[in-house]
TIDREN-397823 format. One record per residue (C-alpha): x, y, z; residue in one letter; residue number from 1. Coordinates in steps of 0.5 Angstrom, whole numbers. Example, Ala and Ser with C-alpha at 12.3 -4.5 7.8 and 13.67 -1.06 7.14 Angstrom:
<sefis>
<sefi xx="25" yy="-9" zz="16" type="a" seq="1"/>
<sefi xx="27" yy="-2" zz="14" type="s" seq="2"/>
</sefis>
This chain:
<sefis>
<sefi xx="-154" yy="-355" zz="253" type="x" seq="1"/>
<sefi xx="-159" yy="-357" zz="248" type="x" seq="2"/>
<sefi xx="-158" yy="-358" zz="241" type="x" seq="3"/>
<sefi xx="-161" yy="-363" zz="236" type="x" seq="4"/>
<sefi xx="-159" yy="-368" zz="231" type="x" seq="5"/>
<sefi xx="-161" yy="-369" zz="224" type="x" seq="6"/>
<sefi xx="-157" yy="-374" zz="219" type="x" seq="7"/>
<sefi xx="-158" yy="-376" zz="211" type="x" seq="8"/>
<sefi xx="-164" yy="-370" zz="209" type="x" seq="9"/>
<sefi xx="-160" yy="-372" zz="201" type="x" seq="10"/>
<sefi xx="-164" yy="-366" zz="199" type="x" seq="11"/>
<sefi xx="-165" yy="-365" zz="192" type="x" seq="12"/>
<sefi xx="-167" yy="-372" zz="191" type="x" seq="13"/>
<sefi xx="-172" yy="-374" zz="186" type="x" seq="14"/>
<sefi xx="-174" yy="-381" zz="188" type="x" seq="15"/>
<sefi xx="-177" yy="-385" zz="183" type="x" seq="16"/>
<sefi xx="-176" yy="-378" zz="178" type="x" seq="17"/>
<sefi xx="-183" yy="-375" zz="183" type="x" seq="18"/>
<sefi xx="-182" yy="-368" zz="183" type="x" seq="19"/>
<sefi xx="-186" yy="-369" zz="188" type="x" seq="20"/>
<sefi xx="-182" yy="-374" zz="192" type="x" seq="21"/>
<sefi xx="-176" yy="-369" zz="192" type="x" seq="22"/>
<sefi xx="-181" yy="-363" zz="196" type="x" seq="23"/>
<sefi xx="-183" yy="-369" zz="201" type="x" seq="24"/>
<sefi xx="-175" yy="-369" zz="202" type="x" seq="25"/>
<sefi xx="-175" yy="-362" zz="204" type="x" seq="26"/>
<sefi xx="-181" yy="-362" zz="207" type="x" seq="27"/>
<sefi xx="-179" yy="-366" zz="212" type="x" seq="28"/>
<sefi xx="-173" yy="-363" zz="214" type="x" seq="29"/>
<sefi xx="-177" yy="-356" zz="214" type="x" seq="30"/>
<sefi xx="-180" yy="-360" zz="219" type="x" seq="31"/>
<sefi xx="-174" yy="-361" zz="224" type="x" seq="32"/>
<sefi xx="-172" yy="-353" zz="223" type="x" seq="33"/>
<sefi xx="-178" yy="-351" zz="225" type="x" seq="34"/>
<sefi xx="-178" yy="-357" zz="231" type="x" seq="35"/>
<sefi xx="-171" yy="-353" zz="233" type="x" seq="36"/>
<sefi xx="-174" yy="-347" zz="233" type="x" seq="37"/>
<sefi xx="-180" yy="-349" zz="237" type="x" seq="38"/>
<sefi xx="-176" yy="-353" zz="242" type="x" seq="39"/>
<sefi xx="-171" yy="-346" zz="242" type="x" seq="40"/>
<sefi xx="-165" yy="-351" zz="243" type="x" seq="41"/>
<sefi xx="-157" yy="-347" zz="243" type="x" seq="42"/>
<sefi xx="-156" yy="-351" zz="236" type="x" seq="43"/>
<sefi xx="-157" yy="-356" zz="230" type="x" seq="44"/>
<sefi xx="-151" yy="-361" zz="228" type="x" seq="45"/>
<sefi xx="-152" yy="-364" zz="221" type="x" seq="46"/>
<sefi xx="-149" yy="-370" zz="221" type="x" seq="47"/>
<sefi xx="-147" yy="-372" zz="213" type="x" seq="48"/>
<sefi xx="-151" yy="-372" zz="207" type="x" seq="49"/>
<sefi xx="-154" yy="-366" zz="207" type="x" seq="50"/>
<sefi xx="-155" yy="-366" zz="199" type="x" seq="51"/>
<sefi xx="-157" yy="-371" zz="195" type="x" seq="52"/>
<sefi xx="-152" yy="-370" zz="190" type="x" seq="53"/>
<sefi xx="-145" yy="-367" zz="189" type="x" seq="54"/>
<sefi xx="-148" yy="-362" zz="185" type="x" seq="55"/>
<sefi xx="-155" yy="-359" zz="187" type="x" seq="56"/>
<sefi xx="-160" yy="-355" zz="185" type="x" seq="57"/>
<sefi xx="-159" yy="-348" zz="186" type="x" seq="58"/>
<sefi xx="-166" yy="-348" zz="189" type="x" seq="59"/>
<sefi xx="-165" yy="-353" zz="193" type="x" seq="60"/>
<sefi xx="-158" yy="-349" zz="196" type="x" seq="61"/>
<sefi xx="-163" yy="-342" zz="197" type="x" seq="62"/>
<sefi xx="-167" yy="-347" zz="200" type="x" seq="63"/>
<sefi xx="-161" yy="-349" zz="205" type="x" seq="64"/>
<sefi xx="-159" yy="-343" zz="207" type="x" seq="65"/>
<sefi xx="-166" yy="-340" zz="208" type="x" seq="66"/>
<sefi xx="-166" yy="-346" zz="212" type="x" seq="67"/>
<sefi xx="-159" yy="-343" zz="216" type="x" seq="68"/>
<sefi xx="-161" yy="-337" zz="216" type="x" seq="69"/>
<sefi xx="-168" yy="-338" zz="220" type="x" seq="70"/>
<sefi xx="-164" yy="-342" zz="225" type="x" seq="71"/>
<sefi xx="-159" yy="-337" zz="226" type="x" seq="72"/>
<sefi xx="-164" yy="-331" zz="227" type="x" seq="73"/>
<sefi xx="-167" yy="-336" zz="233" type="x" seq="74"/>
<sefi xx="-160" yy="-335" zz="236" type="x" seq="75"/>
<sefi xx="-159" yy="-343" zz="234" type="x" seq="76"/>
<sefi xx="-152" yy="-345" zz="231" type="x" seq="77"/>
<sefi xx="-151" yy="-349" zz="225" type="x" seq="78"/>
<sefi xx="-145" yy="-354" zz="225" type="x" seq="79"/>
<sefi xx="-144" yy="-360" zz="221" type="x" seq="80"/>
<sefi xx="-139" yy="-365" zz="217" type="x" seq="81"/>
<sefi xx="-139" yy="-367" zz="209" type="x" seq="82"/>
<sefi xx="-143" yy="-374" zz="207" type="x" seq="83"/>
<sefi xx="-141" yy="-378" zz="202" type="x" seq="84"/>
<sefi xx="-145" yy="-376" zz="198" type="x" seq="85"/>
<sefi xx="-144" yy="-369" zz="198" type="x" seq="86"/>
<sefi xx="-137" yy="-369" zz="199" type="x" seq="87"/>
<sefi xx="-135" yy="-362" zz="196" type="x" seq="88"/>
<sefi xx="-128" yy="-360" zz="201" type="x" seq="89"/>
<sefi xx="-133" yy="-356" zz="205" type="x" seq="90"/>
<sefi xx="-136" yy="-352" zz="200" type="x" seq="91"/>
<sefi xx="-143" yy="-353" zz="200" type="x" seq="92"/>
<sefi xx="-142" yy="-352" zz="208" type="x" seq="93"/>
<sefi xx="-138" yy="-345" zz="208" type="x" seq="94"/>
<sefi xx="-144" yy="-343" zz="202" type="x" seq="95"/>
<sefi xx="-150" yy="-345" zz="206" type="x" seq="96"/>
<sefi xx="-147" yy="-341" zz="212" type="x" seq="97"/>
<sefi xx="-145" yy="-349" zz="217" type="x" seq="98"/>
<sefi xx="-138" yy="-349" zz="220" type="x" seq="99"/>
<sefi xx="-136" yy="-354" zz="218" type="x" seq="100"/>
<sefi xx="-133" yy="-359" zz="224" type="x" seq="101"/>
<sefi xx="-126" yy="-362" zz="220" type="x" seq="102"/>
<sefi xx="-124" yy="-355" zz="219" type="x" seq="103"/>
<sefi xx="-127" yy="-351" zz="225" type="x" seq="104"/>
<sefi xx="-128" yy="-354" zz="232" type="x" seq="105"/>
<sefi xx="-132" yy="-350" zz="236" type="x" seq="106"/>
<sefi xx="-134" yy="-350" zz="244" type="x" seq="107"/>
<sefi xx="-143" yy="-347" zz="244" type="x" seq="108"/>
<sefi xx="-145" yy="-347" zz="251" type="x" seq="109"/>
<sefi xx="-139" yy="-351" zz="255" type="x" seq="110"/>
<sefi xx="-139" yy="-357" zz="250" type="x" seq="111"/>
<sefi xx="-133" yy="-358" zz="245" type="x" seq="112"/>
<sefi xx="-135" yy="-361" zz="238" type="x" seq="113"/>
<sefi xx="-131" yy="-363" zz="233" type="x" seq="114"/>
<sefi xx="-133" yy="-368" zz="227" type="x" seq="115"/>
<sefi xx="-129" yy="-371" zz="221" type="x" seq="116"/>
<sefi xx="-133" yy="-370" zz="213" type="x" seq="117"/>
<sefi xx="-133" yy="-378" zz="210" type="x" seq="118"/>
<sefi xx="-128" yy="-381" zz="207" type="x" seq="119"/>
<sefi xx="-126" yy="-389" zz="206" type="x" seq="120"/>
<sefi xx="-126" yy="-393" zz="212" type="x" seq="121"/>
<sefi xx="-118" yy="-395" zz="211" type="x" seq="122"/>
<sefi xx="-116" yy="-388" zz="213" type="x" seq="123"/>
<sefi xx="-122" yy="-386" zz="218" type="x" seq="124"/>
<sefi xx="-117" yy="-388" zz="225" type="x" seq="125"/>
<sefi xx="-111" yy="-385" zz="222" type="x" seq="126"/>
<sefi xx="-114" yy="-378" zz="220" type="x" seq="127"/>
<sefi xx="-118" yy="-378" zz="227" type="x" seq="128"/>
<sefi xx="-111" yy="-379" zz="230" type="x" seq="129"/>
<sefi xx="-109" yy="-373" zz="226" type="x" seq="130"/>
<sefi xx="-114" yy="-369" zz="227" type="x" seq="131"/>
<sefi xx="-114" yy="-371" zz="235" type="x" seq="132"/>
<sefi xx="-107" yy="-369" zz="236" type="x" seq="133"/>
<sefi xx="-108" yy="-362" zz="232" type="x" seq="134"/>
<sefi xx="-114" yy="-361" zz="236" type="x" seq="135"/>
<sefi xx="-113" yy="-361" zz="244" type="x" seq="136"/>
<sefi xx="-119" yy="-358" zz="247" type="x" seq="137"/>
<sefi xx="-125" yy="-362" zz="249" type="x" seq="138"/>
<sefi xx="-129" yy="-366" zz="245" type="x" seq="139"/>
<sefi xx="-136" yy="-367" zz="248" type="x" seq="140"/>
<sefi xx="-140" yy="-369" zz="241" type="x" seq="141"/>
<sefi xx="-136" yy="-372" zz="235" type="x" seq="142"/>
<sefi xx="-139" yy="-371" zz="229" type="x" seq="143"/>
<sefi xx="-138" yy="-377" zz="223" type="x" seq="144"/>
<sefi xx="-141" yy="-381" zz="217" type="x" seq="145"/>
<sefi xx="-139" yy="-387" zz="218" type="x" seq="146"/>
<sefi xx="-142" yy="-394" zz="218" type="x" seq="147"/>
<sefi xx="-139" yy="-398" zz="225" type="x" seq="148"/>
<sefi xx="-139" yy="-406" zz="226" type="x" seq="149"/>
<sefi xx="-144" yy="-404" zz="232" type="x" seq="150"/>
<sefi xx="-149" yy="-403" zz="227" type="x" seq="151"/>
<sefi xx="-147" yy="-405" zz="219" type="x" seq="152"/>
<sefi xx="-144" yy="-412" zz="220" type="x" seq="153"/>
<sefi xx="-141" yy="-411" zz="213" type="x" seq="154"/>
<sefi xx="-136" yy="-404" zz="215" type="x" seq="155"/>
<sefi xx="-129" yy="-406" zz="218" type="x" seq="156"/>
<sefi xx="-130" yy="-399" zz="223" type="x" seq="157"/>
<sefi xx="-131" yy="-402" zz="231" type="x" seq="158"/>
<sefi xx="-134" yy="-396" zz="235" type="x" seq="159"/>
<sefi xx="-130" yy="-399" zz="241" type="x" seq="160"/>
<sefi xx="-123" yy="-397" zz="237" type="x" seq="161"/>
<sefi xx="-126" yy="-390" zz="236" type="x" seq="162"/>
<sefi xx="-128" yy="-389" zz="243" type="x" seq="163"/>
<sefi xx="-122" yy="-390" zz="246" type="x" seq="164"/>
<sefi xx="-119" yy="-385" zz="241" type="x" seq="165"/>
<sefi xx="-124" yy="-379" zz="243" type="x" seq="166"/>
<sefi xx="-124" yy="-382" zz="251" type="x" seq="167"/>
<sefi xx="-119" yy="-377" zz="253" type="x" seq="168"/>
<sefi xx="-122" yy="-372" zz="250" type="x" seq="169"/>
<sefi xx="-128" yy="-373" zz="255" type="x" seq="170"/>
<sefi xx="-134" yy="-375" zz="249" type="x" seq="171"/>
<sefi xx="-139" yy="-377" zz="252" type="x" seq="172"/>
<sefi xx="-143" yy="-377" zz="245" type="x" seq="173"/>
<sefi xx="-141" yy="-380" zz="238" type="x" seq="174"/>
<sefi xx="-147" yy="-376" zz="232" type="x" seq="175"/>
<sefi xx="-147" yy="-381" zz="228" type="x" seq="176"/>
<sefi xx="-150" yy="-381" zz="219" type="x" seq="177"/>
<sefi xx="-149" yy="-385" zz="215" type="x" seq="178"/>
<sefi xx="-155" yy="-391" zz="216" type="x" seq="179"/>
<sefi xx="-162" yy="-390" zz="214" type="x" seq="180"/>
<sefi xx="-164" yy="-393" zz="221" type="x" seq="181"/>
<sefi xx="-165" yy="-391" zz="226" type="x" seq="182"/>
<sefi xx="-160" yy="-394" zz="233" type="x" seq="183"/>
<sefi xx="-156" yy="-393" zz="239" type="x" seq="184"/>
<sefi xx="-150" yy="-396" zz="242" type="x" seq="185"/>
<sefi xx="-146" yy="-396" zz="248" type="x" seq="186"/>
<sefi xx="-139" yy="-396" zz="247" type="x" seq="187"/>
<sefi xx="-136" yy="-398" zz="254" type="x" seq="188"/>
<sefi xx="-140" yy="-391" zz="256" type="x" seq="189"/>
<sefi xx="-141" yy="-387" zz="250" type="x" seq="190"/>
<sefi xx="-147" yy="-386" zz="247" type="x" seq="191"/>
<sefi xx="-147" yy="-386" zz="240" type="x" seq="192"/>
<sefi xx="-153" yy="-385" zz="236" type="x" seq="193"/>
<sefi xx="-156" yy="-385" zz="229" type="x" seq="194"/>
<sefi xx="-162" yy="-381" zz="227" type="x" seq="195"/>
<sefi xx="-163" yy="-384" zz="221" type="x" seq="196"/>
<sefi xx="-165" yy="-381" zz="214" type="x" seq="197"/>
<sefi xx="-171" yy="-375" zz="214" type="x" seq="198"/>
<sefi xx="-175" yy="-379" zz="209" type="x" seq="199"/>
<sefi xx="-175" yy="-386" zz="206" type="x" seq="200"/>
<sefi xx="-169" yy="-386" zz="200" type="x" seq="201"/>
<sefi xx="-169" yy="-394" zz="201" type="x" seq="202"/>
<sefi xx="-176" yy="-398" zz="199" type="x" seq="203"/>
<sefi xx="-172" yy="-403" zz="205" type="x" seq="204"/>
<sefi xx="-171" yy="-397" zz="211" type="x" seq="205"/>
<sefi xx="-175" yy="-398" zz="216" type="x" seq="206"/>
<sefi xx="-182" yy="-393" zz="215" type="x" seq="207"/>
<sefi xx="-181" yy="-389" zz="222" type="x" seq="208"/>
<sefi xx="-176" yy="-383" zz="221" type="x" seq="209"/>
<sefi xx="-174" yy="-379" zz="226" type="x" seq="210"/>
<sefi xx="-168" yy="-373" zz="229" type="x" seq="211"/>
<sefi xx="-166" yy="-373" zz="235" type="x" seq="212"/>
<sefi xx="-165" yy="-368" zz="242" type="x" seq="213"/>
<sefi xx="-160" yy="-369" zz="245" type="x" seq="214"/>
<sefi xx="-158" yy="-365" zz="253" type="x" seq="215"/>
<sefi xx="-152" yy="-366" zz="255" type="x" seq="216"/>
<sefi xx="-146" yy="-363" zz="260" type="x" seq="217"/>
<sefi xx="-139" yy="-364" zz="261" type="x" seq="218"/>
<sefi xx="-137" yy="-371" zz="264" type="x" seq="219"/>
<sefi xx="-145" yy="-373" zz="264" type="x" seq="220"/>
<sefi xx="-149" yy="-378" zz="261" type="x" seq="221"/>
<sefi xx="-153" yy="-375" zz="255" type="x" seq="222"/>
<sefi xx="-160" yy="-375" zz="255" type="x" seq="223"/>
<sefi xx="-163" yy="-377" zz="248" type="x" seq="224"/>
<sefi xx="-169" yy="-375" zz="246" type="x" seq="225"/>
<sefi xx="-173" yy="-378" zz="239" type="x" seq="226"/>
<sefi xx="-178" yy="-374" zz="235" type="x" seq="227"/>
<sefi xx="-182" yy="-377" zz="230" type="x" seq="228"/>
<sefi xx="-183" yy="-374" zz="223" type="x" seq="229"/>
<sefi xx="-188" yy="-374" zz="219" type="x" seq="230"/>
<sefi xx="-186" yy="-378" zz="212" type="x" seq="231"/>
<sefi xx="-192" yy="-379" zz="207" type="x" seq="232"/>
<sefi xx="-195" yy="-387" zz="207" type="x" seq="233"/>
<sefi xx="-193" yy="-391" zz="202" type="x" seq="234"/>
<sefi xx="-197" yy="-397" zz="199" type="x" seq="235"/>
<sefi xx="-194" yy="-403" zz="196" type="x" seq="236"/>
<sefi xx="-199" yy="-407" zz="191" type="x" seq="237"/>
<sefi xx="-198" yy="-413" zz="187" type="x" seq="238"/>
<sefi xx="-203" yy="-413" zz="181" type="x" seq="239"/>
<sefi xx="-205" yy="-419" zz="178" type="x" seq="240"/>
<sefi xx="-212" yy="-419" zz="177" type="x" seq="241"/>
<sefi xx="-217" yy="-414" zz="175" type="x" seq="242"/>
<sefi xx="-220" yy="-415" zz="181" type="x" seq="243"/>
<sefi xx="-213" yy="-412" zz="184" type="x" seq="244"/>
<sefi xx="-214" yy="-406" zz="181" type="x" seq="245"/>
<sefi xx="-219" yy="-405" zz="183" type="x" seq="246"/>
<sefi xx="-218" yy="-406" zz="189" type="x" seq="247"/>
<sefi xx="-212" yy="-402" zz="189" type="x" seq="248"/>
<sefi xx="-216" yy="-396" zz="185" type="x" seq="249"/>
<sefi xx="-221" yy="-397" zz="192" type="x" seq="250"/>
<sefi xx="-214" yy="-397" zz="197" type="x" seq="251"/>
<sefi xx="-212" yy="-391" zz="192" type="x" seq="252"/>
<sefi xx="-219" yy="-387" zz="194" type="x" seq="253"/>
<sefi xx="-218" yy="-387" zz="202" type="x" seq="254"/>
<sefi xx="-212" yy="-386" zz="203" type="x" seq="255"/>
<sefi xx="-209" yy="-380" zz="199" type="x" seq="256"/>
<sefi xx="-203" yy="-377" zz="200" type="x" seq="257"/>
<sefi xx="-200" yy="-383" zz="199" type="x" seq="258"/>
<sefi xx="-194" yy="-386" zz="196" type="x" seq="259"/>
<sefi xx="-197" yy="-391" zz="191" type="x" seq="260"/>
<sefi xx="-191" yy="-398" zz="189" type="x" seq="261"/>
<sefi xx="-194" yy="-402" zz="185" type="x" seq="262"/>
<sefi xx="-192" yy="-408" zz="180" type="x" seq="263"/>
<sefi xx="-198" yy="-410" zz="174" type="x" seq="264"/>
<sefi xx="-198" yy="-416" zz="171" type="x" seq="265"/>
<sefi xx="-197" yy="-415" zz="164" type="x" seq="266"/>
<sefi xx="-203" yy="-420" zz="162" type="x" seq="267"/>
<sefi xx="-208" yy="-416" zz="166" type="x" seq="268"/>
<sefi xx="-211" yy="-411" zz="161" type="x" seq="269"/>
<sefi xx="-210" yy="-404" zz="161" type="x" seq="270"/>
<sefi xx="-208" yy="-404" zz="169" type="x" seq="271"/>
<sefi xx="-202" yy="-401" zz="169" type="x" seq="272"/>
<sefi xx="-206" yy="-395" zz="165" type="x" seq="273"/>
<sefi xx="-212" yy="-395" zz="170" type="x" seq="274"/>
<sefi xx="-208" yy="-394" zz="176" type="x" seq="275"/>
<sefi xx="-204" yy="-389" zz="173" type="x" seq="276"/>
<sefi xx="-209" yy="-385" zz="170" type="x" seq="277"/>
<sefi xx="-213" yy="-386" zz="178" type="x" seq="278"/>
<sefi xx="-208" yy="-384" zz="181" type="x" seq="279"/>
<sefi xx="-207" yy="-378" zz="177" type="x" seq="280"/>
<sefi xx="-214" yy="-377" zz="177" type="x" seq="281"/>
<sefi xx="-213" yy="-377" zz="185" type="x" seq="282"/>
<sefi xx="-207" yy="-373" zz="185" type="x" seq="283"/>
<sefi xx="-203" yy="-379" zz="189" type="x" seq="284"/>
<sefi xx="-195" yy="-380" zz="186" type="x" seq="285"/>
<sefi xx="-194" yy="-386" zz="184" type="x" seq="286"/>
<sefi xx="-189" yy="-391" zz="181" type="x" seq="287"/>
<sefi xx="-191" yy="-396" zz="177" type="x" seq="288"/>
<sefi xx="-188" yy="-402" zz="174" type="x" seq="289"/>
<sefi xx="-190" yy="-409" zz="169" type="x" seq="290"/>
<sefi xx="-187" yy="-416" zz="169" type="x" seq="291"/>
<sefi xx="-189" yy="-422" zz="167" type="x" seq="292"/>
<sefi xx="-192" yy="-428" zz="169" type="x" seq="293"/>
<sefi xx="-187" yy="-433" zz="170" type="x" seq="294"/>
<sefi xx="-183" yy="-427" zz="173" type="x" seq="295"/>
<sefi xx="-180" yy="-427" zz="180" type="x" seq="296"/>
<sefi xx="-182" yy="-422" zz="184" type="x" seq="297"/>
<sefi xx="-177" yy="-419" zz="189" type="x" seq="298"/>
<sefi xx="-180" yy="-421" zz="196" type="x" seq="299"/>
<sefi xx="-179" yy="-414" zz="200" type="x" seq="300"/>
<sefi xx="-176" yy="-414" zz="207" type="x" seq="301"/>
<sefi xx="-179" yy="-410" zz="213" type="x" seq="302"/>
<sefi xx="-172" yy="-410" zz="215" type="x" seq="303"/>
<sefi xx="-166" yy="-405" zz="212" type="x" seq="304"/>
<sefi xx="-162" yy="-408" zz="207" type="x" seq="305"/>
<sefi xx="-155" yy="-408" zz="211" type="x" seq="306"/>
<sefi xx="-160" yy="-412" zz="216" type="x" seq="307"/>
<sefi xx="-162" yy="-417" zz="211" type="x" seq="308"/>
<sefi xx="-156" yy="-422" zz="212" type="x" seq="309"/>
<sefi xx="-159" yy="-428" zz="211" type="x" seq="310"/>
<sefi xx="-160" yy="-425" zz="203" type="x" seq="311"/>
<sefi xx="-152" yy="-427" zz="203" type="x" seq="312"/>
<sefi xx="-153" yy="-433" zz="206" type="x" seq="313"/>
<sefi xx="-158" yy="-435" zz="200" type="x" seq="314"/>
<sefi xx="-154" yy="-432" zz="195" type="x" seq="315"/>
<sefi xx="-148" yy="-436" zz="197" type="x" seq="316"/>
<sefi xx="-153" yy="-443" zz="197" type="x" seq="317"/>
<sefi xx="-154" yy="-441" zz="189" type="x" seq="318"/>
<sefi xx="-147" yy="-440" zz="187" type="x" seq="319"/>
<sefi xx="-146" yy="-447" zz="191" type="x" seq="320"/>
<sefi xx="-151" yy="-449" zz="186" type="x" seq="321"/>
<sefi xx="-150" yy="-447" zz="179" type="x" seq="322"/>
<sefi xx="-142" yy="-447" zz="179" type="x" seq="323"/>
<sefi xx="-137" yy="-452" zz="181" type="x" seq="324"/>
<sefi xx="-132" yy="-451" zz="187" type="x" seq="325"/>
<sefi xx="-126" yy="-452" zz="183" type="x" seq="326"/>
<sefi xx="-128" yy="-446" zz="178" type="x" seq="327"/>
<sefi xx="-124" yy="-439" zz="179" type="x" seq="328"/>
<sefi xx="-131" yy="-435" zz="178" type="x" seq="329"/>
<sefi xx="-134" yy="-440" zz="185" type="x" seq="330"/>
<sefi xx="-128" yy="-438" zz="188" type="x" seq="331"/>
<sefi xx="-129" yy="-430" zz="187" type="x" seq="332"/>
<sefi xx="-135" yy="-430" zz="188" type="x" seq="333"/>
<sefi xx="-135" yy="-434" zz="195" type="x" seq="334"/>
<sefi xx="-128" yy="-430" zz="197" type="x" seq="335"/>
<sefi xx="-133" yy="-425" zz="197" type="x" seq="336"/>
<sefi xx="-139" yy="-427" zz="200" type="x" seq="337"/>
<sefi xx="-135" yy="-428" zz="206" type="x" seq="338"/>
<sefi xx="-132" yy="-423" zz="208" type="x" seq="339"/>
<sefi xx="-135" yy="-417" zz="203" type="x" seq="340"/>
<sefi xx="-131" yy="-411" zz="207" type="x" seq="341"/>
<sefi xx="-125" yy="-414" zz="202" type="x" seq="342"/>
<sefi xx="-129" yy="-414" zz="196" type="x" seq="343"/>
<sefi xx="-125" yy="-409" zz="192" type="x" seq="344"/>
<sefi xx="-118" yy="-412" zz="194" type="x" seq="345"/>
<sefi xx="-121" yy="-419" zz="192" type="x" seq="346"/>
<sefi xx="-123" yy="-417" zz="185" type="x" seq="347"/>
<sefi xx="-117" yy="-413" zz="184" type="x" seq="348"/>
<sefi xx="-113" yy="-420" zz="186" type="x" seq="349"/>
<sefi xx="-117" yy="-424" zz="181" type="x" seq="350"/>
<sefi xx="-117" yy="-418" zz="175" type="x" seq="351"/>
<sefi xx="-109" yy="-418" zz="176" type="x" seq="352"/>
<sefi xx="-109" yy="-425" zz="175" type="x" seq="353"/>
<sefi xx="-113" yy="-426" zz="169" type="x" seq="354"/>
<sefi xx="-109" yy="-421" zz="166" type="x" seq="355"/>
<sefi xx="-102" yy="-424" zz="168" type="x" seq="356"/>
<sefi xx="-106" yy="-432" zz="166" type="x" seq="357"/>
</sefis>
């Protein structure tokens, strides 16, 4: 059987406070919907974070539903688990018409899935070990929205310690959410895969947004296709002279239905009213902020920022700079730097202390 994969679609989100990064959002996931129906596969498996928030609009739910109800009306099933963003204890599933894995395994065309909503990572293995022994049928696809070590340095989940518990239940195939980038990992055998978010909801992920197709049969090696989908471009300037923005104004002119991020310098006269009022002129989103000259400008990575280790690296060189060792403010803040997995132990630690001092 076949069946598509799409992860954190965080409908409902007003990027930037843009009306219209929010339709971008549900365009593109309009998009992997009308692929699934294209492609005529036996079902679609949402992998978390389906909404933005807890609580979301009452448009953007009769979206999802109408979402729902087209892929069902092509004879696609529709299953997923709960993100840590749209944590509702199933609700927003059962509204929108989704069965929802941790309360309703399911067999679709000779392949078990079964799938755990979010929760904190301490707890992960010990509810999966529950959850497996109150479930005994075969789990060919696991469903999670979870980060592992594989791919976030930063969790304290090893995918290799999660394979073995789904091992015996003959999964062939981890559906994975939760990381905005797209990757795939073998743990001794089994594939694991994040597609990775619809759109762009970090200016640091990486540009290209996919879903994935998977095929798969009991006991063999799935077949993992990535489609692309079509995200709106995004233009980064930094403005420092009138010559910028009019270069900025000419890049604005050629490339619409573009997403515009500038920074404007604050000593540049009207700059930040001329891009804004071209860019309305042409009808092209924007986000637009000052600074000053002697401001620090962030420097923007190409990588995702959980790839971004050697920001860590300089952090801890700064704190070694401006704080001296013996210090317990150094201490702290070194303690977690080194190992950020612990840092709400470490942090409770250091408040109990002072408050005992």
């Amino acid at each position: 059987m076949r069946f598509i994969q799409i992860s954190d679609a965080q409908l409902g989100y007003r990027q930037y406070g843009l009306v219209e990064r929010e339709e971008d959002f549900t365009r593109a996931f309009q998009y992997c919907v009308d692929k699934a129906v294209e492609l005529k596969v036996d079902a679609v498996i949402l992998s978390g974070d389906q909404f933005e928030f807890v609580k979301p609009h009452g448009e953007t739910v009769d979206f999802v539903k109408a979402c729902v109800d087209q892929l069902k009306a092509a004879n696609i099933q529709v299953v997923g688990i709960e993100g840590n963003h749209d944590m509702a204890n199933g609700h927003w599933l059962s509204v929108c018409g989704i069965t929802n894995l941790e309360t309703d395994p399911i067999t679709i065309g000779g392949i078990g899935f079964g799938g755990l909503n979010y929760r904190r990572e301490p707890k992960f293995m010990n509810d999966l070990d529950a959850y497996l022994k109150e479930h005994e049928d075969p789990m060919h696809v696991f469903v999670m929205h979870q980060s592992i070590i594989q791919a976030a340095p930063f969790t304290i989940l090893d995918g290799l310690d999660i394979a073995r518990e789904l091992a015996p239940r003959h999964c062939g195939y981890l559906a994975l959410g939760h990381l905005h980038g797209y990757g795939q990992y073998d743990l001794n055998g089994m594939t694991a895969c994040y597609p990775g978010s619809i759109e762009m909801t970090d200016i640091n992920e990486d540009r290209k947004k996919f879903f994935a197709e998977i095929d798969i049969k009991p006991d063999e090696d799935p077949k993992i296709t990535m489609h692309p989908i079509p995200v709106k471009p995004i233009i980064q300037y930094t403005v420092n002279t009138d010559e910028d923005v009019e270069k900025l104004c000419e890049i604005m002119t050629k490339e619409g239905g573009s997403l515009i991020i500038a920074n404007i310098r604050r000593d540049v006269i009207d700059g930040y009213e001329r891009v804004s009022a071209a860019a309305q002129k042409l009808g092209i989103p924007c986000r637009l902020s000052k600074f000053n000259e002697k401001a620090q400008l962030a420097t923007i990575s190409d990588k995702p920022t959980w790839e971004r280790d050697k920001g860590l690296i300089d952090l801890k060189s700064v704190v070694e700079q401006d704080h001296e060792k013996g210090t317990d403010e150094y201490q702290l803040i070194t303690q977690i730097l080194d190992t950020p997995a612990n840092a709400e132990m470490i942090v409770n630690n250091y408040i109990k202390e002072k408050m005992a001092s």
